[in-house]
C-alpha positions in Angstrom: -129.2 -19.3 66.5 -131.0 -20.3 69.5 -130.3 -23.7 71.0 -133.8 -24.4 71.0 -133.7 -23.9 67.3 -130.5 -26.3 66.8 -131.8 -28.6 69.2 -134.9 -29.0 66.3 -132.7 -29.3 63.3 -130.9 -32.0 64.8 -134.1 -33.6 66.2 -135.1 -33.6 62.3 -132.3 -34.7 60.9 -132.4 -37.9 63.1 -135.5 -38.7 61.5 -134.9 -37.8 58.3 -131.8 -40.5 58.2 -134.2 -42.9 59.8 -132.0 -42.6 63.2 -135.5 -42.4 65.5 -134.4 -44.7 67.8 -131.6 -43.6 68.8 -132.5 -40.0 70.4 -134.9 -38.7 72.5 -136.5 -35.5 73.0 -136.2 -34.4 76.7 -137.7 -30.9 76.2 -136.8 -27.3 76.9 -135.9 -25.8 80.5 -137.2 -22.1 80.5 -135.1 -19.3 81.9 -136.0 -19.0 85.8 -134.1 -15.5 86.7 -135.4 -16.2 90.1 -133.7 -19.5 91.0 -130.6 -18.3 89.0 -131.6 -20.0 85.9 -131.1 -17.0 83.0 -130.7 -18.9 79.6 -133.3 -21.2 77.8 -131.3 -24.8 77.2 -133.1 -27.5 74.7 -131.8 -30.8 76.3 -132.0 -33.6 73.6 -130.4 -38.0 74.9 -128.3 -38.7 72.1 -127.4 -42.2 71.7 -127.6 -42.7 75.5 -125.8 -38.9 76.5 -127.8 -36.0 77.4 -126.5 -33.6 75.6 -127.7 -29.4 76.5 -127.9 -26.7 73.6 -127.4 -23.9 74.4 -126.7 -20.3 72.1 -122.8 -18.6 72.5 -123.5 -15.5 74.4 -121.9 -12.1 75.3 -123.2 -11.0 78.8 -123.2 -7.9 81.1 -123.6 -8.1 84.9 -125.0 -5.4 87.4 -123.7 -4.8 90.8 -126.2 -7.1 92.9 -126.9 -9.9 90.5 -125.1 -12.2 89.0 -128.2 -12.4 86.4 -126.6 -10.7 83.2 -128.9 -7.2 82.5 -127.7 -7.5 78.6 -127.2 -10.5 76.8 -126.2 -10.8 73.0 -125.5 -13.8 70.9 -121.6 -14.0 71.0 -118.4 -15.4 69.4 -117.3 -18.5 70.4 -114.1 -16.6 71.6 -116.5 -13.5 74.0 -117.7 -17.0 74.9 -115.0 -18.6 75.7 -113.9 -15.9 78.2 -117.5 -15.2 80.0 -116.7 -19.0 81.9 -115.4 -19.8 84.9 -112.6 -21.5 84.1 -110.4 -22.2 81.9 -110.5 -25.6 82.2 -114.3 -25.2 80.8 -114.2 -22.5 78.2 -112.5 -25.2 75.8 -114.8 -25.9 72.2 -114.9 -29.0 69.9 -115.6 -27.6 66.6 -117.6 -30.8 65.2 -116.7 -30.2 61.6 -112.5 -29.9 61.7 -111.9 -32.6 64.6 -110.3 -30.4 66.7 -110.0 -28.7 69.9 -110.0 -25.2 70.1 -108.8 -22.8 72.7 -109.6 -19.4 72.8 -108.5 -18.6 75.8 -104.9 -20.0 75.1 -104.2 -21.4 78.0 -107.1 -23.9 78.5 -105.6 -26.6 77.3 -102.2 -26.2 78.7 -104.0 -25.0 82.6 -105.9 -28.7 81.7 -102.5 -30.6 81.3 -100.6 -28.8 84.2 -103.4 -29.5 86.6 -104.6 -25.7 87.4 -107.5 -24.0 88.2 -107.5 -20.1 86.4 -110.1 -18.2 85.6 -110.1 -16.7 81.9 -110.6 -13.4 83.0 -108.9 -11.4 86.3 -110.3 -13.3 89.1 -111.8 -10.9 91.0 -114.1 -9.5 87.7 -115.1 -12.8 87.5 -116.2 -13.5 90.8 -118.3 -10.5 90.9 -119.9 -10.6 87.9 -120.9 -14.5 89.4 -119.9 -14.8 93.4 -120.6 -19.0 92.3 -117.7 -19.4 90.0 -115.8 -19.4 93.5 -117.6 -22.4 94.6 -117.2 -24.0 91.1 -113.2 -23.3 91.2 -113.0 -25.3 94.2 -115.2 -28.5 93.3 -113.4 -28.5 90.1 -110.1 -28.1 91.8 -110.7 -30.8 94.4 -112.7 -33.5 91.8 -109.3 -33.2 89.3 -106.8 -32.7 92.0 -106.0 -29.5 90.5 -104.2 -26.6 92.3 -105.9 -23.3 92.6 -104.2 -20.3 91.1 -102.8 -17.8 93.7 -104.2 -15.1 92.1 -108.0 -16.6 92.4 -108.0 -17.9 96.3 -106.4 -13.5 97.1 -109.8 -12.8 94.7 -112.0 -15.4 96.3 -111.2 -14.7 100.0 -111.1 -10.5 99.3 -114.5 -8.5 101.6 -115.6 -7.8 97.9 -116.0 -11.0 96.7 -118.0 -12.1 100.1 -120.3 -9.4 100.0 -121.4 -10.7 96.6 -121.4 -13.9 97.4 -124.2 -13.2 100.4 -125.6 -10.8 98.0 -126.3 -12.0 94.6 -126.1 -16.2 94.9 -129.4 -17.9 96.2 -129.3 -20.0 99.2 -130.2 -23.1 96.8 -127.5 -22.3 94.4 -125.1 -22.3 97.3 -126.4 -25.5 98.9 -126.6 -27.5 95.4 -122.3 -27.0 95.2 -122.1 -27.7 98.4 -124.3 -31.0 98.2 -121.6 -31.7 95.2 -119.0 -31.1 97.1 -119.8 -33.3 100.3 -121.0 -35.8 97.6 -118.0 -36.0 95.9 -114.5 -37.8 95.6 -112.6 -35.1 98.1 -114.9 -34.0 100.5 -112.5 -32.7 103.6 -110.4 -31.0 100.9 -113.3 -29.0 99.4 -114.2 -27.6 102.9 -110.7 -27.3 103.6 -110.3 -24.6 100.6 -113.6 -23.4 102.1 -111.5 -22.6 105.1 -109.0 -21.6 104.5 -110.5 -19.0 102.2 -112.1 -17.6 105.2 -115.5 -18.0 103.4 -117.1 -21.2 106.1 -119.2 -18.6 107.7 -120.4 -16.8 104.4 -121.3 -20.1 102.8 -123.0 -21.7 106.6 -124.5 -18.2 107.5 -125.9 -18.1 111.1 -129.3 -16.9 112.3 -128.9 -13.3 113.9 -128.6 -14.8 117.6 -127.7 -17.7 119.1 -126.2 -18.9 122.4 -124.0 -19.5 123.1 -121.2 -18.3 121.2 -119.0 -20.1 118.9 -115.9 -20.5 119.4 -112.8 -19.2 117.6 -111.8 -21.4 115.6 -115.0 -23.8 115.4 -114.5 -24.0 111.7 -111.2 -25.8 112.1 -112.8 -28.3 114.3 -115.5 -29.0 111.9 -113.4 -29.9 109.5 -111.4 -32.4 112.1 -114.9 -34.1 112.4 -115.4 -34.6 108.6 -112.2 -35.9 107.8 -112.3 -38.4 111.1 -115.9 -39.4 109.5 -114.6 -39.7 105.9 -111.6 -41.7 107.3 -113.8 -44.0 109.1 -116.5 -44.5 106.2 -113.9 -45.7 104.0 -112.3 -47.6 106.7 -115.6 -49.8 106.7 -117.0 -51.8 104.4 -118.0 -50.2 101.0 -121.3 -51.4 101.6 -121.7 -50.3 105.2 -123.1 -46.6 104.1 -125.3 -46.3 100.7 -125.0 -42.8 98.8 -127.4 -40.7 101.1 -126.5 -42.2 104.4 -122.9 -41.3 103.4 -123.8 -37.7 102.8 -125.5 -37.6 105.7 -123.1 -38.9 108.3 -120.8 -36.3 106.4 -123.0 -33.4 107.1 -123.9 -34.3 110.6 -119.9 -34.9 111.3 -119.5 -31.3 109.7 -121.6 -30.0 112.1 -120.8 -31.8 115.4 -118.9 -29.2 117.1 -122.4 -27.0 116.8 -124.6 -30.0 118.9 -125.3 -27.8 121.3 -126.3 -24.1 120.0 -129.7 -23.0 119.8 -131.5 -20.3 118.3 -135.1 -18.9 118.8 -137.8 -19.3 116.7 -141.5 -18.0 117.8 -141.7 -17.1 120.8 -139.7 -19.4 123.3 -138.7 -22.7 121.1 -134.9 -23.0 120.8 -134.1 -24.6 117.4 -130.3 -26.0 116.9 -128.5 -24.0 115.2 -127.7 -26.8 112.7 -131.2 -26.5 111.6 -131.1 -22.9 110.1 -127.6 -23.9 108.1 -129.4 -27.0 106.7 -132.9 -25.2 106.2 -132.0 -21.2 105.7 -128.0 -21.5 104.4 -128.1 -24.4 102.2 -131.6 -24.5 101.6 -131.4 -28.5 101.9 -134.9 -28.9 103.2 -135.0 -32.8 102.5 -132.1 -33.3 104.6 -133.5 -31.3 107.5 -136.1 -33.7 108.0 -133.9 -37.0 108.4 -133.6 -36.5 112.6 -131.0 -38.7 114.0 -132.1 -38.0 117.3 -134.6 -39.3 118.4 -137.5 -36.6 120.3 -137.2 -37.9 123.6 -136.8 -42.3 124.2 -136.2 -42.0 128.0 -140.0 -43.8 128.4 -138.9 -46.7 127.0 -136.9 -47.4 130.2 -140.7 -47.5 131.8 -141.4 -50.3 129.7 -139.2 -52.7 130.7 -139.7 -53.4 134.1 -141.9 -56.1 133.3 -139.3 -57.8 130.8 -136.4 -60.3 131.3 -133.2 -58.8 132.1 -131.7 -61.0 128.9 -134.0 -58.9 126.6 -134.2 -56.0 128.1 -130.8 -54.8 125.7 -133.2 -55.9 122.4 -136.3 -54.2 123.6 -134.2 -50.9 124.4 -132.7 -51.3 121.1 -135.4 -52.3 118.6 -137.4 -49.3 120.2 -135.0 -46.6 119.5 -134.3 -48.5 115.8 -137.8 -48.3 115.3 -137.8 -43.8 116.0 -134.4 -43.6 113.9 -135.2 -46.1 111.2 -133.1 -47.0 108.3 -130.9 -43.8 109.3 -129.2 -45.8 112.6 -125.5 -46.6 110.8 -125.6 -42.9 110.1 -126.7 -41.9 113.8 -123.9 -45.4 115.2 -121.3 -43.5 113.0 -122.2 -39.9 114.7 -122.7 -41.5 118.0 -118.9 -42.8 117.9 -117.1 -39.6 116.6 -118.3 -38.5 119.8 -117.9 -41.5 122.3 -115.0 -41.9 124.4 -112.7 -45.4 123.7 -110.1 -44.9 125.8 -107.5 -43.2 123.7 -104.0 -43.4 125.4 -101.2 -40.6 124.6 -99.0 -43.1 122.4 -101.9 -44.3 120.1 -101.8 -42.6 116.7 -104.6 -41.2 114.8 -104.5 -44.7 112.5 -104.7 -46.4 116.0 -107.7 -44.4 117.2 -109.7 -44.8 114.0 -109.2 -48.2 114.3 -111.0 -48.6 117.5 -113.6 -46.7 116.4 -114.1 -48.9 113.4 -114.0 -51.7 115.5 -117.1 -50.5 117.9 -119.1 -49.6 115.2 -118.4 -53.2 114.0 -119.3 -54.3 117.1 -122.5 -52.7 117.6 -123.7 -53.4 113.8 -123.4 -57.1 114.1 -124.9 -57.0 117.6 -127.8 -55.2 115.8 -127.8 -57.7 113.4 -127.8 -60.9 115.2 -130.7 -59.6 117.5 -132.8 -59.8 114.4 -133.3 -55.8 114.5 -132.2 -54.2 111.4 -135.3 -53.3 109.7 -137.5 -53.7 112.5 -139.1 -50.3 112.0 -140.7 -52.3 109.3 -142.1 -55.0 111.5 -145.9 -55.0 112.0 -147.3 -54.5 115.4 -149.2 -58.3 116.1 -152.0 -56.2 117.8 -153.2 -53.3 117.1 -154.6 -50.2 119.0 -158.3 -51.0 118.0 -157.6 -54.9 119.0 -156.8 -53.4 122.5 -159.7 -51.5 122.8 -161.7 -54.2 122.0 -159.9 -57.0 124.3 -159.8 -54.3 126.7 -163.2 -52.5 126.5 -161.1 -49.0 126.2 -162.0 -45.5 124.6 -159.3 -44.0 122.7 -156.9 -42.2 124.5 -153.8 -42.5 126.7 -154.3 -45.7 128.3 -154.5 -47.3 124.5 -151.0 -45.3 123.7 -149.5 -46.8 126.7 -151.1 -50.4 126.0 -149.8 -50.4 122.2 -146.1 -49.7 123.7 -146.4 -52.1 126.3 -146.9 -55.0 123.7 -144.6 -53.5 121.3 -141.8 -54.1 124.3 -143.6 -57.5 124.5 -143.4 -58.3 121.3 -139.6 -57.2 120.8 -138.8 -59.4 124.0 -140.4 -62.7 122.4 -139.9 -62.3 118.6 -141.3 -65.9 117.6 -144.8 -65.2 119.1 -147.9 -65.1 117.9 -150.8 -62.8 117.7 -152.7 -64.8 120.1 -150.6 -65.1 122.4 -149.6 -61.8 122.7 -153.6 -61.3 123.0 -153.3 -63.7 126.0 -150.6 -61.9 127.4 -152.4 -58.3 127.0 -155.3 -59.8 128.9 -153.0 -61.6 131.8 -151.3 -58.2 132.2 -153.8 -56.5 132.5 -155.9 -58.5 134.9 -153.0 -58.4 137.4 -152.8 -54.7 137.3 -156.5 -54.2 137.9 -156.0 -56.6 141.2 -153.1 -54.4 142.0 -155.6 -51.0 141.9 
C-alpha cells in the first residue's frame, strides 16, 4: 500500500486505543518531479519522532534524470538494492524484532566502518548523480572509509556529466549546506577534491577574469580547515550555528576574493556570488555581505572628533553596515591578515596568534560598548534636522544624520538635547565659515 494509506491506519489506530495525545498528524508532502521530489511521503510525530511513510518501490531511470520514468510497488529486497548505500538499505521488520539485510552486507559494511553502494557504483551513480554526494556526507559524519571501487565510479567523466546534468542546483547546494554544517567539514571537501569533482559541484559562470589558478581548489581547502581550526580554537560560544557556516563558506571561498564576472552590461559581480546564487542555489546566504559597499566616507566624518574616539566612531560605523555578521567578517579579515609568521613557527603556533588577535579585537569591541550597536537608535532623526535646521530633504540632511551619528558614537552618555545643541552649534560655525 501507499504510505499515505498506512500513515491513516496508524493515525486511527492511535485513536482507537485512546493514544491521541501522543501523535500528531503533520500532513502529506506531494511529489514535486521538478525540485527532485518524485514520491508522495505521509509524515506522521510519533511520541515526539517524526517518522516518514513511504511505499517499497521498484524504479527505472532514463539517461538525463535521475527522476525514475517507471515506478512499481516493490519487495522489501528490489528495495533494499535501489538505495544508496548499504549502510541505508537496512529494514526493521516491526513484528519479529529483528534486523534484516537484504543486501547482505549492510550490516557487516555498518560494523567495519564502510561506505558501498548495493549495486555497481557506477549504475548507481547514474541512475542518481546525488548518491555521490550522500556517500561522502555519510562517509565523513560516521568516519567511514569510502570503497575503492565507488570514489574510481564517482570521479569517472560519466558520472560528472550526470551530475551537471540531471541534479538541480538546490539539490546540490542542500548536501553541501550539510556538509559544511556538519561534524567533518574540511574532510567532506577534501573527498570533494580529491575526487576531482570541486569544479562540477562550484560550477563557474562562462567568463571570468582573471583566471584561476591551477590548483585553486587545493588552496580552498587550506582556508577551510585554517577557519575550522580557528573556530574551534575559540570559544564554543564565539560563533552561533549560522555565523559558523558562514565564516566556513566565506573561508572556502577566499582564494576567489578577487574574480569577477559580468552581469548586464558593464557590472562585474564576484565570482563567489554566482557559486552561492547559481551553483548552490543558496540565495539566503548571498545576501549576508561581509563587506561593507564602500565605508571610506566615514574617515570624512571625523575630522571634527577627538582623536581618543576617533577608533570608536570608525568602528561603531562599520559595525553598524556589517551588523551582527562582524565575528564572521573579524574571523575572514584574519585568515587573511599578516601576524608576522617567522620560518620556525608551526602551524599550532600560527593559529595561535590568530586566535589571539581575534581575541583582541572582540574584547576591544566589547569594552567600547559596540557590539550591538547596529541596534542603537539614532537620538535625532532626519526630520528633527530638517526642522532644527529649516532643510528640504536631500543631501545636506544625509550628510547631517551621519554627522551626529559620528557625534553620537564619540559621546555615548548624551542626550537628545544635547546632541540638538550640538547640531545647532555646528552648524552655526560652518555657516560663518561660508
Amino acid at each position: 500500500m501507499m504510505g499515505t494509506e498506512f500513515a491513516h491506519k496508524v493515525t486511527k489506530y492511535m485513536l482507537s486505543i485512546g493514544e491521541g495525545k501522543y501523535f500528531h498528524k503533520d500532513g502529506v508532502i506531494k511529489p514535486k518531479p521538478d525540485r527532485s521530489k518524485h514520491l508522495e511521503t505521509a509524515m506522521l510525530n510519533l511520541f515526539g519522532m517524526r517518522i516518514d511513510f513511504v511505499n517499497l518501490r521498484s524504479e527505472e531511470y532514463t539517461e538525463n534524470s535521475r527522476i525514475p520514468s517507471k515506478q512499481s510497488f516493490g519487495t522489501p529486497e528490489v528495495d533494499a538494492y535501489r538505495r544508496d548505500l548499504t549502510i541505508n538499505s537496512l529494514f526493521y521488520n516491526i513484528h519479529s524484532d529483528s534486523v534484516e539485510d537484504f543486501t547482505k552486507r549492510g550490516i557487516s559494511d555498518l560494523k567495519s566502518g564502510r561506505i558501498v553502494t548495493p549495486l555497481p557504483p557506477k549504475a548507481t551513480f547514474l541512475d542518481d548523480p546525488l548518491r555521490v554526494l550522500r556517500a561522502i556526507r555519510f562517509g565523513v559524519r560516521f568516519e567511514f572509509t569510502l570503497d575503492e571501487d565507488l570514489k574510481v565510479a564517482a570521479a569517472c567523466g560519466d558520472v560528472k556529466d550526470a551530475l551537471a546534468a540531471k541534479i538541480s542546483k538546490e539539490r546540490i547546494g542542500k548536501e553541501i549546506d550539510l556538509m559544511i554544517s556538519g561534524n567533518q567539514p574540511v574532510k567532506a571537501l577534501t573527498h570533494i577534491c580529491d575526487l576531482t569533482l570541486f569544479w562540477n559541484v562550484f560550477s563557474l559562470p562562462p567568463k571570468f577574469e582573471p583566471a584561476i589558478p591551477d590548483g585553486c581548489e587545493r588552496l580552498c581547502i587550506s582556508y577551510l580547515d585554517t577557519a575550522w581550526n580557528l573556530i574551534h580554537l575559540l570559544k564554543e560560544s564565539t560563533f552561533k550555528d549560522k555565523e559558523r557556516r558562514l565564516s566556513l563558506f566565506a573561508a572556502l571561498f577566499l582564494p576567489l576574493k578577487n574574480i569577477t564576472y559580468q552581469v548586464k552590461k558593464a557590472k562585474m559581480v564576484p565570482v563567489v556570488n554566482y557559486i552561492i546564487v547559481d551553483s548552490l542555489k543558496r540565495n539566503e546566504d548571498a545576501k549576508m555581505d561581509l563587506q561593507p559597499d564602500d565605508v571610506d566616507w566615514i574617515r570624512g566624518l571625523i575630522d571634527d572628533v577627538s582623536i581618543a574616539s576617533r577608533v570608536r566612531v570608525l568602528t561603531g560605523f562599520l559595525l553598524r553596515e556589517i551588523k551582527d555578521l562582524w565575528r564572521v567578517a573579524l574571523l575572514v579579515s584574519i585568515l587573511l591578515h599578516p601576524i608576522g609568521i617567522n620560518d620556525t613557527e608551526d602551524e599550532s603556533s600560527q593559529l595561535h596568534k590568530r586566535r589571539d588577535l581575534f581575541n583582541t579585537v572582540e574584547s576591544s569591541i566589547i569594552k567600547l560598548g559596540l557590539d550591538k550597536v547596529w541596534e542603537v537608535k539614532p537620538l535625532i532623526s532626519g526630520e528633527d534636522i530638517k526642522n532644527v535646521l529649516q532643510l528640504e530633504e536631500g543631501p545636506l540632511v544625509k550628510e547631517w544624520k551621519e554627522k551626529s551619528m559620528a557625534w553620537e558614537l564619540a559621546n555615548p552618555s548624551r542626550t537628545t538635547e544635547e546632541c540638538i545643541d550640538w547640531l545647532r552649534e555646528t552648524n552655526s560655525k560652518r555657516v560663518k565659515l561660508e
